[in-house]
C-alpha positions as CSV (number, residue, x, y, z in Angstrom):
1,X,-37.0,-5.2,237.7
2,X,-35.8,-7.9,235.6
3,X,-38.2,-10.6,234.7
4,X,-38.1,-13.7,236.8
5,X,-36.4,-16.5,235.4
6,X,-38.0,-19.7,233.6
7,X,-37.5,-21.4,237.0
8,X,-39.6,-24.8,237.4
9,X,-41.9,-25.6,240.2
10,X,-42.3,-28.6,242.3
11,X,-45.5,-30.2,243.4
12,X,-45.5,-30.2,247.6
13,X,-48.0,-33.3,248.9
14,X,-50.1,-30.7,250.2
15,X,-51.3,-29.7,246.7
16,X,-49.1,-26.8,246.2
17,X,-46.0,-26.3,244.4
18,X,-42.5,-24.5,245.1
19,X,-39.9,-23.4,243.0
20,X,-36.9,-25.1,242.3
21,X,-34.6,-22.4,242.5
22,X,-34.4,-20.1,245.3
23,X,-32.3,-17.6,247.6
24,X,-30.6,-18.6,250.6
25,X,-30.5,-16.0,253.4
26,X,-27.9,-17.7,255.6
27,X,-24.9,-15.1,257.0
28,X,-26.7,-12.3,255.1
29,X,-26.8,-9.6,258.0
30,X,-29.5,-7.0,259.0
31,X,-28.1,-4.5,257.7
32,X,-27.1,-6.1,254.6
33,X,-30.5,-8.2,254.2
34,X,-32.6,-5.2,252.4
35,X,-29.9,-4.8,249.6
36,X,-29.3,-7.7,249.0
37,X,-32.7,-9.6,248.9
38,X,-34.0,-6.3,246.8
39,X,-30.9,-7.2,244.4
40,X,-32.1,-10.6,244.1
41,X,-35.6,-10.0,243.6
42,X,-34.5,-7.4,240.8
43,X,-32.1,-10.2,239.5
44,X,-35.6,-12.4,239.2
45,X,-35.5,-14.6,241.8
46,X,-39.7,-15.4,243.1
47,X,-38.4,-17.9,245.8
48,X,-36.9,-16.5,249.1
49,X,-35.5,-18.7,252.4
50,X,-34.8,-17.2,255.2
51,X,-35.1,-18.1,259.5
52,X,-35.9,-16.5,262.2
53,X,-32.0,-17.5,263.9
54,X,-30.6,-15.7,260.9
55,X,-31.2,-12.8,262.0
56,X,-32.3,-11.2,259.1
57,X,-36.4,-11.1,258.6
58,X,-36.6,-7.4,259.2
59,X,-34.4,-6.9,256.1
60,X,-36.2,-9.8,253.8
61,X,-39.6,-8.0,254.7
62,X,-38.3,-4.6,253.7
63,X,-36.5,-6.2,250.8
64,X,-39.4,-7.6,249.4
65,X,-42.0,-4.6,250.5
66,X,-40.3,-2.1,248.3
67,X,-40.0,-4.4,245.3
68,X,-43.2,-3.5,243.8
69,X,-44.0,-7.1,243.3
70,X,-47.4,-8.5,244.5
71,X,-47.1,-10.7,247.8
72,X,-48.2,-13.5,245.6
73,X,-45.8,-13.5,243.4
74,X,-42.9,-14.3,245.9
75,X,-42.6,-18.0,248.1
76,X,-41.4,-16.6,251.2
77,X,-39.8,-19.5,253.7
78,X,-39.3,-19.0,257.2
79,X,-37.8,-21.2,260.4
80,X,-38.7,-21.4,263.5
81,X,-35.7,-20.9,265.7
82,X,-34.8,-23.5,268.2
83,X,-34.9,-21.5,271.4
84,X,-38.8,-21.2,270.1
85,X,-40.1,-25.1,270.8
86,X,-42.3,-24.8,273.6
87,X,-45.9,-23.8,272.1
88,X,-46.2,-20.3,273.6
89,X,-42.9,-19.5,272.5
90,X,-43.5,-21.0,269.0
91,X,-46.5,-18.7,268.4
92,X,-45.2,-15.8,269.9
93,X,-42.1,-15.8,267.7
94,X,-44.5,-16.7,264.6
95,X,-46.4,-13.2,265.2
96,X,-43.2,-11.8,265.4
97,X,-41.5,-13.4,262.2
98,X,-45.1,-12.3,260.4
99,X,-44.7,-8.6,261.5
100,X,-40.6,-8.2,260.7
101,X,-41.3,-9.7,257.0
102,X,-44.4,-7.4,256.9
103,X,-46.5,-10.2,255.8
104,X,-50.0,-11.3,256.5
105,X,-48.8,-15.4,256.2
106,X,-45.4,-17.4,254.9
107,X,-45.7,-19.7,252.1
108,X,-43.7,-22.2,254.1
109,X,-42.8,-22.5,257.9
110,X,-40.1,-25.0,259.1
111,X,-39.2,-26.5,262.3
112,X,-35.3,-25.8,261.9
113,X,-33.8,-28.6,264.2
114,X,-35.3,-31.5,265.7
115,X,-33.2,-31.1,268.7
116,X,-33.6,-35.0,269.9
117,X,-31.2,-34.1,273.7
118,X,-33.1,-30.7,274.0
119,X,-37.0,-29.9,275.5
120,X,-37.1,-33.7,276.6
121,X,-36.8,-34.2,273.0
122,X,-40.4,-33.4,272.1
123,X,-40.6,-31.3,269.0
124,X,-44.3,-33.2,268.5
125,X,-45.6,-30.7,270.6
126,X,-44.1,-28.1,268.4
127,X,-45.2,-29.5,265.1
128,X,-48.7,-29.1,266.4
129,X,-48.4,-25.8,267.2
130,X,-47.2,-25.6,262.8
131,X,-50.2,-27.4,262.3
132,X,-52.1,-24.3,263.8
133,X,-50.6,-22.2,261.3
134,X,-51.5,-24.0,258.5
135,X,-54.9,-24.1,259.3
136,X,-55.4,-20.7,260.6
137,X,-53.9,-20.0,256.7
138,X,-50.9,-17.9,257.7
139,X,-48.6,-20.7,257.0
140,X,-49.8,-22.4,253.5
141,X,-47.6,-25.2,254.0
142,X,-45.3,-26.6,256.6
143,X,-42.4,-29.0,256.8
144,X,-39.1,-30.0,259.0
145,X,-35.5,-29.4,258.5
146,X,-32.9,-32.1,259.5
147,X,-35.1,-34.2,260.7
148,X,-33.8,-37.9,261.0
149,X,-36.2,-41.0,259.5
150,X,-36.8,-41.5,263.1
151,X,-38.0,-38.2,263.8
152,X,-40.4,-38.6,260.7
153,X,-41.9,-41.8,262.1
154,X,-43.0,-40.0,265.4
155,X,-45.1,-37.1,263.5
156,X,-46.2,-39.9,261.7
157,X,-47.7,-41.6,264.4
158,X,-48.6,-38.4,266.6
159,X,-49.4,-35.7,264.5
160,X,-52.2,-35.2,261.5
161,X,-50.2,-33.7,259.0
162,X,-47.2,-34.6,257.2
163,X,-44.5,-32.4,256.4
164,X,-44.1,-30.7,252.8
165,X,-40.3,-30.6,252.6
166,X,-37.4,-31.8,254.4
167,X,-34.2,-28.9,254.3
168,X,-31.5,-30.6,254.8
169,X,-27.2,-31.3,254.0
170,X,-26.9,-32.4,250.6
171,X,-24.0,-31.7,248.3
172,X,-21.5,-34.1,246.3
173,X,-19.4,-34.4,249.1
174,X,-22.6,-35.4,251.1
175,X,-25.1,-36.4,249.3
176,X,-26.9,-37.8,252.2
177,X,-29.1,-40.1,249.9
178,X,-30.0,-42.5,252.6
179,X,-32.2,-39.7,254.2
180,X,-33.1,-38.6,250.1
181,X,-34.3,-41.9,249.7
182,X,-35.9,-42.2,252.8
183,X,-38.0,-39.4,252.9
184,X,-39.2,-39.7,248.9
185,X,-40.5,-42.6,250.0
186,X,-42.9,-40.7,252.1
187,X,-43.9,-38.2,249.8
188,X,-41.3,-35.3,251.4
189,X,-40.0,-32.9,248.6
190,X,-36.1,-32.4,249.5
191,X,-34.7,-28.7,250.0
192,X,-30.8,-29.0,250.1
193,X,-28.9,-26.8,252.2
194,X,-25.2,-26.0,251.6
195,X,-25.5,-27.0,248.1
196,X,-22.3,-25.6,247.2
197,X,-20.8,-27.0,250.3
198,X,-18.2,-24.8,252.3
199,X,-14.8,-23.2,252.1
200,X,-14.9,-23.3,247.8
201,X,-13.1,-27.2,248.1
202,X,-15.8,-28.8,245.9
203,X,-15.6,-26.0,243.4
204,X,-11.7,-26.8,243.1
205,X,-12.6,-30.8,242.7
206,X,-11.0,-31.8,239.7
207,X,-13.7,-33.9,238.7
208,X,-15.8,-30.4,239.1
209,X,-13.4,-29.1,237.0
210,X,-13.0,-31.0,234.5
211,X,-17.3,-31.1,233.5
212,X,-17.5,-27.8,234.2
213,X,-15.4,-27.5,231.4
214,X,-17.0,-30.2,229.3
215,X,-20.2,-28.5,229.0
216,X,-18.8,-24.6,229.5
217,X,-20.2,-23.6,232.6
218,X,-18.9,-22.6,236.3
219,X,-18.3,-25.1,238.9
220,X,-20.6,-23.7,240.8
221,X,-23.8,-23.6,238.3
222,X,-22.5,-27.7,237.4
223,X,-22.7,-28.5,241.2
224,X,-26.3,-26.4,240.9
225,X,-27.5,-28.2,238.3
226,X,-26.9,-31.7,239.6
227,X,-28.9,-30.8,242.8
228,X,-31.6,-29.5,240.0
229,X,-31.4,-33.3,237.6
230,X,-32.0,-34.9,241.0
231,X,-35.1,-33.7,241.9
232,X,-34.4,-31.3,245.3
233,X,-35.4,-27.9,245.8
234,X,-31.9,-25.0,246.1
235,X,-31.6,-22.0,247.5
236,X,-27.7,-21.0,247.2
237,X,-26.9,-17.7,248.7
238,X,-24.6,-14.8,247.0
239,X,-23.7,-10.9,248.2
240,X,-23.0,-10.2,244.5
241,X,-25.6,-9.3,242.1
242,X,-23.9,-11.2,238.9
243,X,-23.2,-14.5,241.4
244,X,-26.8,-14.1,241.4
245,X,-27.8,-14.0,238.3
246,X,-25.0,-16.9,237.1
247,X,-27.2,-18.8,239.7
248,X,-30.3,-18.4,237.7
249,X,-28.9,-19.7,234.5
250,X,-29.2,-23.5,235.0
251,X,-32.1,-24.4,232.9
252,X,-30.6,-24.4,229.6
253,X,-28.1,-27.2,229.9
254,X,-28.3,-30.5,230.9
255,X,-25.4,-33.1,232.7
256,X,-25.5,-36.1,231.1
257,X,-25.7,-39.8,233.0
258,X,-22.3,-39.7,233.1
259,X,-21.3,-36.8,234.3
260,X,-24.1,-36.7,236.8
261,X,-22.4,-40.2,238.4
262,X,-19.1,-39.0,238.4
263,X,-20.4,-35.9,240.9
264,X,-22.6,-38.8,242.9
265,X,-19.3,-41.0,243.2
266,X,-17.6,-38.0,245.0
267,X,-19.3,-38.5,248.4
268,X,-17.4,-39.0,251.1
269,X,-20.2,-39.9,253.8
270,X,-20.0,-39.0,257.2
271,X,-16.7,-36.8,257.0
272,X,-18.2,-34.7,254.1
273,X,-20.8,-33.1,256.1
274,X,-19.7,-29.6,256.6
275,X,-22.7,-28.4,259.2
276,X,-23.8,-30.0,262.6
277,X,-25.4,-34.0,262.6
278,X,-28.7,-33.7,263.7
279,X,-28.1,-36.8,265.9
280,X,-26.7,-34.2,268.5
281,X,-27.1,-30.9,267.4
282,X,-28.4,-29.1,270.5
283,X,-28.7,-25.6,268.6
């Protein structure tokens, strides 16, 4: 087991703190999800993200089991799926998430979608039920994922706790920093998903390019380390052990102003979103 990385934490507005850098679970299969979690672990990663519609908890639970490492040592993220909102079915599938990852609580449990044209568009019912957890201590914190500013103002006026992180799109060709800005405001820590983007365009951006070679890095750990200079939490996900540990080697360079506004101007808006707008995402 290789020892984990110099990887920095960030505080959460519920007193506790998260690290930085983290593994993404998305696409990894069952079958799959035991090696390769186990290979990240033994690569030094402390920070795993995974959801219950990924399929894949059985396999993170295992993963992490037979890594020798002390349940404390590891932040351990799980969703709750959107077929899961009503209350009954939110706790039922919590006791089930708990048992597959062999845990006695998660470190953080997420409402994955807000689903505003699904269950009469009441996920205040379902944040309550997350509010539960916390208390109950098997979920030490809890938070959203692409939830809209509007979304936020309803827990705010509804609910008695407010969320720990928003997850959602972020990336230079989205960099979604009306939501960023947004949601700092209220004290939210950002995770970014897709911080890589899709389909390895970004990575070919000649402006991507052309610092990567600047300050002798990969595209990739570049793109990485801007999400790191702004502030938001990453998870980026990789099947192959030395992609993983490439990821983990971002805390020894810096971007400069520059270069970190030359990624920022390549935002496209609206068409660079590569995943689903949470103004009608049904799940």
């Amino acid at each position: 087991m290789n020892a984990p990385a110099e990887i920095p934490t960030l505080p959460l507005n519920d007193g506790r703190s998260i690290p930085q850098l983290g593994f993404g679970t998305w696409q990894v299969e069952q079958p799959d999800a035991a090696r390769v979690v186990g290979e990240a672990l033994e690569a030094g990663y402390r920070h795993v993200d995974t959801a219950q519609m990924y399929g894949n908890e059985r396999g993170v639970g295992e993963a992490i089991a037979k890594s020798g490492l002390d349940r404390n040592a590891i932040f351990l993220t799980s969703k709750l799926s959107n077929d899961n909102h009503e209350p009954d079915d939110a706790r039922r599938s919590f006791d089930q998430s708990l048992k597959d990852l062999q845990t006695d609580y998660v470190d953080l449990f997420l409402i994955h979608w807000p689903l505003p044209t699904r269950y009469g568009g009441d996920f205040v019912s379902t944040w309550k039920v997350l509010e539960e957890f916390q208390r109950d201590g098997r979920a030490k914190s809890i938070g959203v994922s692409n939830f809209r500013p509007q979304d936020l103002d309803r827990l705010t006026a509804e609910c008695d706790v407010r969320p720990a992180v928003n997850q959602i799109e972020a990336h230079p060709y989205f960099t979604n920093d009306a939501v960023r800005i947004d949601n700092r405001k209220r004290g939210l820590l950002i995770e970014a998903w897709s911080p890589i983007a899709r389909g390895g365009e970004l990575l070919e951006d000649a402006t991507m390019k052309r610092v990567a070679e600047a300050v002798d890095r990969t595209p990739a750990q570049v793109v990485l380390r801007w999400h790191v200079q702004r502030g938001d939490v990453i998870f980026p996900k990789s099947s192959h052990a030395e992609r993983m540990r490439e990821n983990l080697r971002l805390f020894d360079f810096v971007l400069s102003d520059e270069q970190m506004a030359a990624l920022t101007a390549l935002d496209r808006g609206e068409p660079g979103r590569v995943g689903p707008n949470p103004e009608t995402f049904a799940g």
